[in-house]
C-alpha positions as CSV (number, residue, x, y, z in Angstrom):
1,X,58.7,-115.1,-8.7
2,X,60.7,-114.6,-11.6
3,X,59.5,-112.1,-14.8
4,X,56.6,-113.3,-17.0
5,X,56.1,-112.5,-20.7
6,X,52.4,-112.5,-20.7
7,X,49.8,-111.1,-17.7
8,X,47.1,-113.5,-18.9
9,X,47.6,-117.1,-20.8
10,X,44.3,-119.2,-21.9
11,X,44.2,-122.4,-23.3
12,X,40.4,-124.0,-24.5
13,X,39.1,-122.1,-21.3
14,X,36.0,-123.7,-20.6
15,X,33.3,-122.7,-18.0
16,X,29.9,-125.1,-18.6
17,X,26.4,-124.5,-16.1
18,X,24.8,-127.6,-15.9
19,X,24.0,-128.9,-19.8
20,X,24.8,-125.2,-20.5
21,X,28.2,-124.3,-22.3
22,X,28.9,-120.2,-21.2
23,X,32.1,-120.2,-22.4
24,X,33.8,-122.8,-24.9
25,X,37.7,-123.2,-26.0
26,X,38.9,-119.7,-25.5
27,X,42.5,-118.8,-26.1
28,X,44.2,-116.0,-25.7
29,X,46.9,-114.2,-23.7
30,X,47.8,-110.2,-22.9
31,X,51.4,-109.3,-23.0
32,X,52.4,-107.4,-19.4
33,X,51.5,-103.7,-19.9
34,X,48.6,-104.0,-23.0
35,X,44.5,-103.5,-22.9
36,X,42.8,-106.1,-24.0
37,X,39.1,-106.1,-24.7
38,X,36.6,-108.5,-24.7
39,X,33.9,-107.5,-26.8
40,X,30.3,-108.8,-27.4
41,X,26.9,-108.8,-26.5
42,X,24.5,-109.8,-23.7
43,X,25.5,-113.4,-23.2
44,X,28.7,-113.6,-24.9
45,X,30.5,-115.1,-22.3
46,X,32.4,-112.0,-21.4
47,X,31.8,-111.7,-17.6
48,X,32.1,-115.7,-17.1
49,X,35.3,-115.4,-18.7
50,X,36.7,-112.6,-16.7
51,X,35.3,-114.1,-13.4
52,X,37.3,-117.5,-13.8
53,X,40.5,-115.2,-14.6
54,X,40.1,-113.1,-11.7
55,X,39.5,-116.6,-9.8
56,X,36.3,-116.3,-8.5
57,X,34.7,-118.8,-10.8
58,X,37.0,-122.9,-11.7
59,X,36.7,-123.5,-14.7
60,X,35.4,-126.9,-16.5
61,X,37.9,-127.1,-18.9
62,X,41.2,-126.0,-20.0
63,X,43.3,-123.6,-18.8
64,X,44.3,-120.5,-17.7
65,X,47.3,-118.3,-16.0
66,X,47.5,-114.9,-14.6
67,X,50.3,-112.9,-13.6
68,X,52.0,-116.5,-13.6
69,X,49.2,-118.1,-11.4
70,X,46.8,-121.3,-12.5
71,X,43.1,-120.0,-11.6
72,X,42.0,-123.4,-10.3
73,X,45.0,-124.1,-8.7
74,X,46.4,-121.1,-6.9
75,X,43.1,-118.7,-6.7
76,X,44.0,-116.7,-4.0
77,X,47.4,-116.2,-4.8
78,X,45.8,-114.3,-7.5
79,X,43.4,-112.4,-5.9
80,X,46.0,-110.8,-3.6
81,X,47.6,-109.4,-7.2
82,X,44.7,-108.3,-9.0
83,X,42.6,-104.8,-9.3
84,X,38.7,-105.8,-10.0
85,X,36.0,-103.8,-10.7
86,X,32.7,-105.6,-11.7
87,X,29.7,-103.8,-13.0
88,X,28.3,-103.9,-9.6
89,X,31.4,-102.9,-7.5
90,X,30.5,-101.8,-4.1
91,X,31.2,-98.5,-2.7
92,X,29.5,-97.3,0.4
93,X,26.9,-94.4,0.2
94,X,27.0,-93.1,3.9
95,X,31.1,-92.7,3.5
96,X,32.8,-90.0,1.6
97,X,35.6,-91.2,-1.0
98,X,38.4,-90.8,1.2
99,X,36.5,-92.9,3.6
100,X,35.9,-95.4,1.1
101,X,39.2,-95.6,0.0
102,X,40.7,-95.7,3.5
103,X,38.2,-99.7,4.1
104,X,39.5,-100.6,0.5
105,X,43.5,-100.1,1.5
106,X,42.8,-101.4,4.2
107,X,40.9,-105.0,2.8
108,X,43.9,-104.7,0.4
109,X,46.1,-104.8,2.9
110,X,48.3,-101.9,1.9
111,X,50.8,-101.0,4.8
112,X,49.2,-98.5,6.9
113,X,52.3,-96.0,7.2
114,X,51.5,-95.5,3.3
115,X,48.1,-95.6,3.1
116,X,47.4,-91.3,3.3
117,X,50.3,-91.0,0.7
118,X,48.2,-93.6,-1.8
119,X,45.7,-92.2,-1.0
120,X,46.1,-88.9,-1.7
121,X,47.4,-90.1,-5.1
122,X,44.1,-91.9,-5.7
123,X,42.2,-89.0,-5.4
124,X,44.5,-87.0,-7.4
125,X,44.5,-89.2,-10.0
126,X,40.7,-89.6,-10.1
127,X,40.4,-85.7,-10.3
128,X,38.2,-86.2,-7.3
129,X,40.1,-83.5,-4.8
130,X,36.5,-81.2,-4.6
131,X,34.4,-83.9,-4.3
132,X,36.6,-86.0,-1.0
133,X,34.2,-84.8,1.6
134,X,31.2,-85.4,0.0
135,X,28.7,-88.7,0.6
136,X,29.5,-91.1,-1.9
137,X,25.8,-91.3,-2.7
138,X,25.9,-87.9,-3.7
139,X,28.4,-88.2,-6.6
140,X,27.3,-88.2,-9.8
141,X,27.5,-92.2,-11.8
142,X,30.8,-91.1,-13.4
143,X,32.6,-89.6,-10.0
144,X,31.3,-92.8,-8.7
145,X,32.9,-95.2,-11.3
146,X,36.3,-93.0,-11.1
147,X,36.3,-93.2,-7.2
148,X,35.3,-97.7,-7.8
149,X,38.3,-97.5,-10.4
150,X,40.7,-96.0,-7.2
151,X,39.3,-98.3,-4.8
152,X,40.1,-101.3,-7.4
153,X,44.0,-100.5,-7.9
154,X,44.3,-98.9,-3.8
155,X,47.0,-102.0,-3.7
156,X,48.9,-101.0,-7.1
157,X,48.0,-104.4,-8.3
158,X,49.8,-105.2,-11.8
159,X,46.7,-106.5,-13.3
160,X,43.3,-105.1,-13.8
161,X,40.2,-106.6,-14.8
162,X,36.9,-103.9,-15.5
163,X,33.8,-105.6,-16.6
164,X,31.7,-103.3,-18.3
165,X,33.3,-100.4,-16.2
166,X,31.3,-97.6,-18.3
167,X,27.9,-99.2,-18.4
168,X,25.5,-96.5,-18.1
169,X,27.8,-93.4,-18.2
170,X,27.5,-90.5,-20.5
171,X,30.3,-90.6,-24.0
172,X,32.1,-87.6,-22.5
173,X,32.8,-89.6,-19.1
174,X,33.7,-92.5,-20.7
175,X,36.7,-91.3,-22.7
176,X,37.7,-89.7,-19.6
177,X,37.4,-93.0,-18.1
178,X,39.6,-94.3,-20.7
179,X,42.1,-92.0,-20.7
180,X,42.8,-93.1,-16.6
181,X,43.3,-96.7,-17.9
182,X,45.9,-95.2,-20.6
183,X,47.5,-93.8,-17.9
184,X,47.8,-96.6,-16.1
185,X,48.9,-98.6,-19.1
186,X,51.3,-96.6,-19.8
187,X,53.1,-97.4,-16.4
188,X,52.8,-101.3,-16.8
189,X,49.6,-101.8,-16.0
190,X,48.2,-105.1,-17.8
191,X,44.3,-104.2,-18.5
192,X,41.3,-106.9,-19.3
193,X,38.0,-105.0,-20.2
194,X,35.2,-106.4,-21.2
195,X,32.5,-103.8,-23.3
196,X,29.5,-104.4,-25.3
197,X,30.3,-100.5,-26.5
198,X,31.7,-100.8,-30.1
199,X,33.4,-97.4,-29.9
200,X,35.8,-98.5,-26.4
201,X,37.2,-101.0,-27.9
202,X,39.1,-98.4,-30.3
203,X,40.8,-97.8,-27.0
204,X,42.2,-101.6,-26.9
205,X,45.5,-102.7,-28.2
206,X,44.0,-106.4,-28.9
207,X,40.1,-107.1,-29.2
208,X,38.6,-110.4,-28.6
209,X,35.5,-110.9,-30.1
210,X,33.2,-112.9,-28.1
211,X,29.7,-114.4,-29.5
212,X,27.9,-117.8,-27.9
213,X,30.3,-118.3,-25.7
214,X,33.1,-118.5,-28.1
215,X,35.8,-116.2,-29.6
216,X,35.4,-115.4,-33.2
217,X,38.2,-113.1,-33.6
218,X,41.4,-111.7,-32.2
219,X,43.5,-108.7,-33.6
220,X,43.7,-105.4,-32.9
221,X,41.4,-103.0,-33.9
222,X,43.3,-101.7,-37.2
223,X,43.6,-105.2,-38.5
224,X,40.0,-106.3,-37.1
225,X,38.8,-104.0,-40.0
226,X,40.2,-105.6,-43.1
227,X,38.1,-109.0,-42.4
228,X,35.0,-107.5,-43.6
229,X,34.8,-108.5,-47.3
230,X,34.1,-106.1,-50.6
231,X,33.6,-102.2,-50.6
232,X,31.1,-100.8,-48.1
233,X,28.5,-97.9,-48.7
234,X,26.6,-96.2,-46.2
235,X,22.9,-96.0,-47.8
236,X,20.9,-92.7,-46.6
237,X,17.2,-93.6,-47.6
238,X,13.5,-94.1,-46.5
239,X,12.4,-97.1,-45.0
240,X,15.5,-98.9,-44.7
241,X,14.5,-102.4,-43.4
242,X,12.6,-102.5,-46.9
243,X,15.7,-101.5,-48.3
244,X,17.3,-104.2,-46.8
245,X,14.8,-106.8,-47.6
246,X,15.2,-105.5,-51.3
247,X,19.3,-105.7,-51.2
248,X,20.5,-108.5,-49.7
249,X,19.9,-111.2,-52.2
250,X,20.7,-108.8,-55.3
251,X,23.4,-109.9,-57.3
252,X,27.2,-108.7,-56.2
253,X,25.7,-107.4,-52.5
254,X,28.0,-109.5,-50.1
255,X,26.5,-107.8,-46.5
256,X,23.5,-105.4,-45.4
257,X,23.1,-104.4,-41.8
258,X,20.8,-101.8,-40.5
259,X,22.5,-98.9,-38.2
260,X,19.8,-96.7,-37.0
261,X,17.9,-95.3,-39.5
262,X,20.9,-96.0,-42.3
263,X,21.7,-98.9,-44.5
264,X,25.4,-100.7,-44.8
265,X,25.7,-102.3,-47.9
266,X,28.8,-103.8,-48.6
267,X,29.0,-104.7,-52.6
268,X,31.6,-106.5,-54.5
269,X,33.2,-103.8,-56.5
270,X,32.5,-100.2,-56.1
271,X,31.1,-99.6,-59.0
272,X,27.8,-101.5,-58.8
273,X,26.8,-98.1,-56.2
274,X,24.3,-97.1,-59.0
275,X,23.0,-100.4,-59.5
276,X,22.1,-100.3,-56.0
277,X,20.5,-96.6,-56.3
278,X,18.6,-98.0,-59.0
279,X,16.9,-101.3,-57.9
280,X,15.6,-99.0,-54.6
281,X,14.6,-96.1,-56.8
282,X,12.4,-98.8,-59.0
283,X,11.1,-100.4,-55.8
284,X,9.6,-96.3,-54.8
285,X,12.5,-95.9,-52.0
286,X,13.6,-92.5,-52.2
287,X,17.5,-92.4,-51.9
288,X,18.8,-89.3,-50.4
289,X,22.6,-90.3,-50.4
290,X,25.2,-93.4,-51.1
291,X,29.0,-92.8,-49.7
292,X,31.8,-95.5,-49.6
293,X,33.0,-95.1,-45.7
294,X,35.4,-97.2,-43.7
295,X,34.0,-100.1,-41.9
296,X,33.2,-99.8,-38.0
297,X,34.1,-102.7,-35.3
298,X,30.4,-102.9,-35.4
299,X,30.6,-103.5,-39.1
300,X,32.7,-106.2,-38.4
301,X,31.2,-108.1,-35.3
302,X,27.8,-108.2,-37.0
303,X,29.6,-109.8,-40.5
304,X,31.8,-112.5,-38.3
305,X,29.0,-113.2,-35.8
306,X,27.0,-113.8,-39.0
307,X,29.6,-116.4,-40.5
308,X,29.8,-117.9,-37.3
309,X,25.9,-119.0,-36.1
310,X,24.2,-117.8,-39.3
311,X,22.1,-114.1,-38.8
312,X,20.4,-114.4,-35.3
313,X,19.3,-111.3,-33.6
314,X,22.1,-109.8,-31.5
315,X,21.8,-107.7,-28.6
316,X,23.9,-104.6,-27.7
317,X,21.5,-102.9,-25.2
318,X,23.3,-103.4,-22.2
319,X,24.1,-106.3,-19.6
């Protein structure tokens, strides 16, 4: 098979359940050796999307390509190329990770003269070396998502999908996480992740943005953050969802989103700041502080997702 340009080609990928549309016209590709992340909330269409690249799910309509490969046509082909980890990938409790990693080589079909030498490698690379002879069900949720990632790429696949790889793992684990996939990158790796954590996809070289089943943006993260429109303040004040309510139809106030207990306000010109200090200060809010700060990916998702299927709730809690 002769060199490919792109890992991963879509064209209006479709995947429909019934009268039920999960994902609808997506289009996209991932040059050989780039992260890509898919990015949205519960219901987004994130895992369906990944499961009909990876070949596990047709699709309905469209298209789609990996590694060279057509999903509906030549599944298996694919299969036999591809690292996966899902958010529910199975490692065995009552073996240790060597064990483990020895069955997954082994499904993988890597050669058994080099399976001690990979894996020794894996378990270097996972910085799991003190932790080889101990029960899998005794490591911790991050040693055992590093030990799922080695059993996922035991066959030095060229492509890797992780859906939701980091979902319920502490901030310090998952950059460690991420700094394995870099690694891998780095050495040719083609990555797909898909996150409802705003912050990962920082780590991506291209973000798709994923809402209702569709994809309402693609860029990278640097350019992802000129699309929000105006000046944006961070508001530090009481009762914020007042606030809000107070804000969002005032004159030359483009966007308001709550973050936690502070307000986003993003004006048309900078200088209307006091104007905003001053209808909250009439209304009784106290206003402890206004800054102009950059806008956050979150920022951004919440304004498109807005343009896109008008302001309903959106959920980042977790699949």
């Amino acid at each position: 098979m002769s060199e490919i340009a792109n890992a991963v080609e879509t064209e209006a990928l479709s995947r429909k359940f019934g009268d039920f549309t999960a994902v609808n016209q997506v289009n996209f590709y991932i040059p050989r050796g780039e992260i890509f992340g898919l990015l949205g909330p519960n219901g987004a269409g994130k895992t369906t999307t990944i499961r009909m690249l990876c070949g596990i799910l047709l699709p309905t309509g469209g298209r789609a390509s990996v590694l060279g490969f057509d999903v509906a046509k030549e599944p298996e082909e694919i299969k036999q190329r591809i690292g996966y980890m899902s958010q529910k990938f199975s490692l065995y409790g009552d073996l240790t990770p060597v064990e483990n990693l020895e069955f997954y080589a082994a499904v993988y079909a890597v050669p058994r003269d080099q399976r001690p030498k990979r894996i020794a490698e894996l378990i270097e690379m996972a910085g799991l070396g003190e932790h080889q002879k101990m029960l899998t069900r005794d490591l911790s949720g991050a040693w055992r998502q590093r030990l799922a990632l080695a059993c996922a790429i035991s066959h030095q696949p060229p492509m890797l999908f992780l859906d939701e790889p980091t979902a319920g793992v502490d901030p310090v684990s998952r950059r460690e996480f991420w700094d394995l996939i870099y690694q891998m990158a780095s050495q040719g790796t083609s990555v797909l992740a898909t996150t409802h954590y705003m912050d990962e996809a920082e780590y991506c070289n291209t973000i798709g943005m994923m809402y209702g089943g569709q994809l309402i943006a693609l860029a990278s993260p640097d350019t992802l953050r000129t699309q929000l429109p105006g000046h944006l303040f961070q508001v530090d004040c009481d009762h914020p969802a007042q606030a809000e309510d107070l804000l969002k139809d005032m004159d030359g106030v483009l966007e308001t989103t709550i973050h936690g207990v502070q307000l986003h306000v993003s004006l048309v010109d900078a200088d209307r700041q006091d104007s905003v200090k001053r209808k909250l200060s009439d209304a009784g809010i106290v206003v402890r502080h206004i800054e102009s700060i950059q806008p956050t990916l979150e920022d951004i998702f919440l304004y498109l997702a807005r343009q896109h299927q008008g302001s309903a709730a959106i959920d980042f809690s977790g699949e």
